[in-house]
C-alpha positions in Angstrom: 140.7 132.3 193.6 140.2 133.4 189.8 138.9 130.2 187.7 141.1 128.6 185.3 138.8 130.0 182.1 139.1 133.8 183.7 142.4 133.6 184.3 143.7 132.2 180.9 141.5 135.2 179.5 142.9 138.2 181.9 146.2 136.8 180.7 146.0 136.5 176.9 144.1 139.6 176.8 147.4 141.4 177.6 149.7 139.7 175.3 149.9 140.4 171.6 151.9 138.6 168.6 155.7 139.7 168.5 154.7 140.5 164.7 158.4 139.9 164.3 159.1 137.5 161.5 162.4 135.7 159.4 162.9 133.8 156.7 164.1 130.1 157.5 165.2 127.1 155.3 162.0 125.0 155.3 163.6 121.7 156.7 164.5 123.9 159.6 161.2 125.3 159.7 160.3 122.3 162.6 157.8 123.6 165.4 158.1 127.3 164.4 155.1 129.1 163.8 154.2 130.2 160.2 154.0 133.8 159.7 152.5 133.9 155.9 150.4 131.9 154.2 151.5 129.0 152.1 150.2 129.4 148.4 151.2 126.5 146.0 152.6 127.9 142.5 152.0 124.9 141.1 149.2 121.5 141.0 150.4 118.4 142.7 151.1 116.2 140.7 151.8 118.5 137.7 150.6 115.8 135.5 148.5 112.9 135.5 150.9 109.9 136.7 150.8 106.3 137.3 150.9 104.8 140.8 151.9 101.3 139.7 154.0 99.8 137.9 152.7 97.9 135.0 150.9 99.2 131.5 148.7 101.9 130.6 146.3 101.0 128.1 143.0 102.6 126.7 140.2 100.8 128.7 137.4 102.4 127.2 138.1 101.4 123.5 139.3 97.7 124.1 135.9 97.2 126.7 133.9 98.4 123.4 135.5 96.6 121.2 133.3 93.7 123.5 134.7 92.5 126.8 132.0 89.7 127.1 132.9 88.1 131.2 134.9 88.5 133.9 138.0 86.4 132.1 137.9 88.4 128.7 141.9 89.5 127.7 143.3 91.1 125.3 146.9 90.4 123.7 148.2 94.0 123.0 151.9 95.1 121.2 153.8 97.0 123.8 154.3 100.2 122.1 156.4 101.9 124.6 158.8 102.1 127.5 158.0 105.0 130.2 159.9 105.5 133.5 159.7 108.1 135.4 161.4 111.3 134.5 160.9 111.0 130.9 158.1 112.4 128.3 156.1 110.0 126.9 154.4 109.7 123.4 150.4 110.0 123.0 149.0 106.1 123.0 149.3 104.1 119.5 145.4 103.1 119.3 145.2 99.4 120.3 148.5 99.1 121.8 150.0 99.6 125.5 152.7 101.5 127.1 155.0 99.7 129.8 155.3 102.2 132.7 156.1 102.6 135.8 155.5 104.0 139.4 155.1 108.2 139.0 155.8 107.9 135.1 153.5 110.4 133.2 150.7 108.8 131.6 150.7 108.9 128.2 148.0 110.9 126.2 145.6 108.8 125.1 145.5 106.1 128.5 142.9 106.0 130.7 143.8 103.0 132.9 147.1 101.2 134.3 147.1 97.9 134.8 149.0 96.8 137.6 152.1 94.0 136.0 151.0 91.6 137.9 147.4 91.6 136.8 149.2 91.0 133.0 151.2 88.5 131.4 154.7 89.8 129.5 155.1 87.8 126.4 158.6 88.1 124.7 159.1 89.2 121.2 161.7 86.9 119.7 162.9 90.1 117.4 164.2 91.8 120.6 161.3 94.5 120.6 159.0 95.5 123.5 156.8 92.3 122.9 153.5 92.3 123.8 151.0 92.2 127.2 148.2 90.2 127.5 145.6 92.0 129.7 142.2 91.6 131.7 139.6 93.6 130.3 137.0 93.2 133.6 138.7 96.0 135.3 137.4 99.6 136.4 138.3 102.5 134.1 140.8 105.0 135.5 142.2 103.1 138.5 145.5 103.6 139.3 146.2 106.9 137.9 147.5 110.1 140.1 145.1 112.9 138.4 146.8 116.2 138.2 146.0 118.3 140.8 144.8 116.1 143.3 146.9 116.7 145.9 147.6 120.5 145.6 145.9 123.1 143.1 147.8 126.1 141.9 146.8 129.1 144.1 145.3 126.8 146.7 146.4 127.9 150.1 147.9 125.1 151.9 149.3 126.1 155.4 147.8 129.0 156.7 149.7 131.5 159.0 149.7 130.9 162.8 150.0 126.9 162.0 152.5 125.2 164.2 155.0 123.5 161.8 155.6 119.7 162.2 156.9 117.5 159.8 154.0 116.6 157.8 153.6 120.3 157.5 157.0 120.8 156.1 156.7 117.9 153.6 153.6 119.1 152.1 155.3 122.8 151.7 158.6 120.8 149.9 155.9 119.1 147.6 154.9 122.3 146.7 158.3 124.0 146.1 159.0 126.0 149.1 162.5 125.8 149.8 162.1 128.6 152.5 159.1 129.9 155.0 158.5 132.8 156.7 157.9 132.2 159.9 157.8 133.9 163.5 160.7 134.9 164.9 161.6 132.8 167.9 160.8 134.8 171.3 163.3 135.5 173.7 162.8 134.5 177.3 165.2 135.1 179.9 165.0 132.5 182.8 166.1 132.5 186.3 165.2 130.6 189.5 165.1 131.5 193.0 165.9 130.5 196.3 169.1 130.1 198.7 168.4 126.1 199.0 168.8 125.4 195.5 172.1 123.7 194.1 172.9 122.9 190.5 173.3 119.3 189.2 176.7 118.5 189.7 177.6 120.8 192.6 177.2 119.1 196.1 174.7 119.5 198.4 175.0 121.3 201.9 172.7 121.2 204.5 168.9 121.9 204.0 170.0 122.3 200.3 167.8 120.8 197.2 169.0 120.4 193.4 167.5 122.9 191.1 165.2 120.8 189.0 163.1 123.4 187.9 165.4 125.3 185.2 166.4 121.8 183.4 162.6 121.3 183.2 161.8 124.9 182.5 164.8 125.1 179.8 163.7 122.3 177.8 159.8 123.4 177.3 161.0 126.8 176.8 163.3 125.0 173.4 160.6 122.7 172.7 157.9 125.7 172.0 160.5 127.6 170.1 162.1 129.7 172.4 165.5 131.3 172.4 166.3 131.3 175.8 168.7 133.3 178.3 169.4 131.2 181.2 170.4 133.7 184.5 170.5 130.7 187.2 169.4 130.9 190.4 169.1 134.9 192.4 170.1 134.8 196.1 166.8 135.8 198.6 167.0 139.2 198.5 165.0 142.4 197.3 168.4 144.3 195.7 169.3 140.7 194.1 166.3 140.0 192.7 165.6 143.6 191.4 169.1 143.3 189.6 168.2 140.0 187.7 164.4 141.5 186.5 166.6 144.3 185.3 168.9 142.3 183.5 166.7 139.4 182.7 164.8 142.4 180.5 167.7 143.6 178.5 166.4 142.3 174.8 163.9 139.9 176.2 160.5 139.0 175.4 159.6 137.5 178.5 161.2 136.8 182.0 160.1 133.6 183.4 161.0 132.6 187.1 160.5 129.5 189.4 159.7 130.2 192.8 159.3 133.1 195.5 156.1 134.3 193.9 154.4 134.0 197.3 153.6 136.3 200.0 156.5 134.8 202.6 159.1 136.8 204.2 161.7 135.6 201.6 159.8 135.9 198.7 160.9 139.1 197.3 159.7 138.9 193.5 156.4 140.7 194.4 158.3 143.5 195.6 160.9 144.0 193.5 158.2 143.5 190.3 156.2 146.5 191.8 159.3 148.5 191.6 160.6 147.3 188.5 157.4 147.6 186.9 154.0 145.8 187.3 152.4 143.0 188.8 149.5 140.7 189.0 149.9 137.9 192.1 146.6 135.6 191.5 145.5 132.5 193.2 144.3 130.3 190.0 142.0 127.5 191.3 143.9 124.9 190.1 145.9 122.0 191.9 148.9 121.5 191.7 150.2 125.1 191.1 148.3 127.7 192.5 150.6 131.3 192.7 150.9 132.6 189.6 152.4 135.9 188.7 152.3 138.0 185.7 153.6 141.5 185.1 155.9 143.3 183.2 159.5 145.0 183.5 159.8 148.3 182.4 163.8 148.9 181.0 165.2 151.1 178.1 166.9 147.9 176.4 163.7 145.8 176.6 161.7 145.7 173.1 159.3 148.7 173.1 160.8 149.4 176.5 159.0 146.5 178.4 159.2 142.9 179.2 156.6 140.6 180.0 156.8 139.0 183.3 155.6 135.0 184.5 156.3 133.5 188.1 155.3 130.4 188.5 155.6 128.3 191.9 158.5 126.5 193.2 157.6 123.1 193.7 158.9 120.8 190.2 155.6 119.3 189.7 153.2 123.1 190.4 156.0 124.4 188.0 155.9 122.1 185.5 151.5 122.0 185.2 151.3 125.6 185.5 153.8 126.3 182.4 151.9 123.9 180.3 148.8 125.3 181.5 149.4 129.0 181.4 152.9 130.1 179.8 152.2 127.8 176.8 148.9 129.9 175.4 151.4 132.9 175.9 154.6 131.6 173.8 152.1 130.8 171.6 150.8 134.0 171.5 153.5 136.2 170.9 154.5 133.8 167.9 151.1 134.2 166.4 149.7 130.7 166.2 146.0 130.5 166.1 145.7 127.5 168.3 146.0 128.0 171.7 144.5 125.5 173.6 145.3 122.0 173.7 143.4 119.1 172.0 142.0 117.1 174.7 140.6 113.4 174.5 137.6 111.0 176.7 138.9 108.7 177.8 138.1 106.0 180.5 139.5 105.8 184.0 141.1 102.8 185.3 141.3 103.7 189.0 139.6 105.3 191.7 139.8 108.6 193.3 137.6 110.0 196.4 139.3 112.7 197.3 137.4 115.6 195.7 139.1 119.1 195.7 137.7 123.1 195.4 139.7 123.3 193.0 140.6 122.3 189.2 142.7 119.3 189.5 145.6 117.7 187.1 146.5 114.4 187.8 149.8 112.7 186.1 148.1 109.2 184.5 149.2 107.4 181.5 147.3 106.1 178.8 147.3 101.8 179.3 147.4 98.8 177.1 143.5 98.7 176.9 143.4 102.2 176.2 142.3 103.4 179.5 143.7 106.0 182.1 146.3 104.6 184.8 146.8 107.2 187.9 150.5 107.3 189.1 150.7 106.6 192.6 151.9 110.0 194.4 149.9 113.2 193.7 152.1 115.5 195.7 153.8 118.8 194.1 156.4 118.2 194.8 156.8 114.0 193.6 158.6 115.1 189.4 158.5 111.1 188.8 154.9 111.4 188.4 155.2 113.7 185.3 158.5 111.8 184.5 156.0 108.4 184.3 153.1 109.9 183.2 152.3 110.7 179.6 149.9 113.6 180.0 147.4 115.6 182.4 144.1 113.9 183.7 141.5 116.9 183.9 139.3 116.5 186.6 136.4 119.5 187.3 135.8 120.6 190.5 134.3 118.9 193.1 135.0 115.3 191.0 135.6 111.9 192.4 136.5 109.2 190.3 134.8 105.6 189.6 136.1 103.0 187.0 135.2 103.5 184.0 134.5 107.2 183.8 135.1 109.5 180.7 137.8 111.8 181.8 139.3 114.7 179.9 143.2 113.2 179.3 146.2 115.9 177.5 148.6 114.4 176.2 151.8 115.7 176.7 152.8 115.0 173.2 150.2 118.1 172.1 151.8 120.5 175.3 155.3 120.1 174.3 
């Protein structure tokens, strides 16, 4: 059996970036994969602005003019008004201007004193009055300096990032009303097996629900995917050689769910070494051993081929193998440079003795105390473990499992 590390390697190492790119609106730009770099045409701020409301004043001359203690004011004519939006004046020496949150500072300020560090005192003429203000306070606070956020030619999402919303605010801060990013890539999926049944349909004897494509589906849309669905193919070799050929027609990649073993009814091996090529390997991982990858050759496939991923039929193999290995390769083809997901230590809460050969990824959930809770039922073929759990418990071959133990957790919130 190939390690986990070999096989992810053997696998990328055969799959290149689409290099296929489109323009899209930037608040529709969520999860895709950028395809250029991000350049601001402009600082952020443009200009130095407050972030309180209350008065901008010039510290340094009214602190020389002999702030003596900690209680030391100064009664200063409010010279005038600025909100945000509008152009200010430079400073009046001696004097402060009422402002407010994102208003430009006026020339001439150095400081903005919150309002309710001051006292507003009325002019009985209807003017702006005047401010009495503390004069123990540190030059410069509460101004936005311009620049400080973005510089003008700074680059400040670089190409192969995964866009999420933070991403896309900071391109609307700088003006991007459009990005270019990856185009999506198209997969065409299908399932096999003669004992599957849709949701919705009833069941006959010795007959399961297809859980599998639902599953399968919605990863496929969260990581960007435009996606073909084919169903489920009937167990045999002219069937299944029918839906590779079809599946291929303008795709990307094929991706199936079951019959990628060496039984007497699984006929994808066959048909894939007629169709085009294939690579059956045992990954040394639990759940979700079989994994296939090949490609379909066709004349209406993009340059003629189509990549090709089996992964095994039981819900839960399925589900750990996609996140585990067709994941990297969505990825891929989009062009991110982050393949591999972010993982975190943290401490078991349970116990486990039975060790395994193999790689093993347990369903667990992050608790209350911030530990690692185990769901209950390991087996394959048990989906309400991933449905409870909230991401992968990596566990190196050979482990057991005491209380308190760092363990290697994966969220599902950085697989999806």
């Amino acid at each position: 059996m190939l390690p986990m590390e070999q096989a992810l390697e053997r696998l990328l190492s055969q799959v290149q970036p689409l290099g296929l790119t489109e323009s899209v609106s930037t608040p529709l730009a969520l999860g895709r994969i950028l395809a250029q770099d991000l350049v601001s045409p402009l600082d952020v701020p443009p200009y130095d602005n407050s972030a309180m409301d209350g008065y901008a004043v010039r510290m340094a001359g009214l602190q020389g003019a002999g702030a003596s203690n900690a209680d030391a004011t100064a009664l200063l004519p409010v010279s005038q008004r600025v909100p945000a939006g509008s152009v200010p004046t430079a400073l009046l020496p001696g004097t402060a201007a009422r402002i407010f949150t994102g208003a430009t500072v006026p020339e001439g300020a150095d400081t903005i004193l919150m309002q309710e560090q001051c006292e507003a005192v009325a002019d009985a003429a209807g003017g702006l009055g005047h401010v009495r203000v503390p004069l123990a306070v540190p030059q410069g606070q509460h101004i936005r300096r311009r620049g400080e956020d973005l510089q003008r030619g700074q680059t400040i999402l670089s190409a192969g990032a995964r866009l999420n919303a933070a991403a896309l605010g900071l391109a609307a801060t700088a003006g991007a009303a459009e990005l270019t990013v990856a185009r999506r890539p198209r997969v065409a999926l299908f399932s096999t097996g003669d004992e599957l049944v849709l949701p919705g349909q009833p069941l006959g004897p010795g007959q399961i629900y297809n859980s599998n494509r639902t599953t399968l589906h919605a990863l496929l849309l969260a990581l960007g995917c435009e996606v073909r669905d084919l169903g489920i193919v009937p167990d045999t070799l002219d069937a299944t050689r029918a839906a590779l050929r079809e599946a291929a027609r303008n795709s990307d990649l094929i991706l199936s769910s079951g019959g990628v073993s060496v039984g007497e009814e699984d006929h994808l091996k066959p048909a894939l070494e007629r169709e085009g090529r294939l690579d059956l390997w045992q990954i040394a991982i639990k759940p979700g051993k079989p994994l296939a990858f090949g490609e379909v050759h066709h004349a209406d496939a993009p340059q003629g081929r189509c990549f090709y991923m089996g992964l095994p039929g039981n819900p839960v193999s399925s589900f750990v193998t996609f996140l585990l290995f067709v994941r990297p390769v969505l990825l891929r083809l989009q062009g991110a440079t982050q393949l591999a997901p972010r993982g975190y230590q943290l401490p078991a809460e349970f116990t486990w003795t039975k060790a395994d050969k193999r790689r093993e990824f347990l369903r667990g959930r992050v608790t209350d105390q911030g530990g690692l809770a185990l769901f209950g039922n390991q087996s394959s073929g048990v989906m309400s473990s991933a449905a409870w759990a909230d991401g992968l418990i990596e566990l190196p071959p050979g482990a057991t499992v005491q209380p308190g133990q760092l363990l290697r957790f994966l969220p599902f919130n950085d697989l999806f």
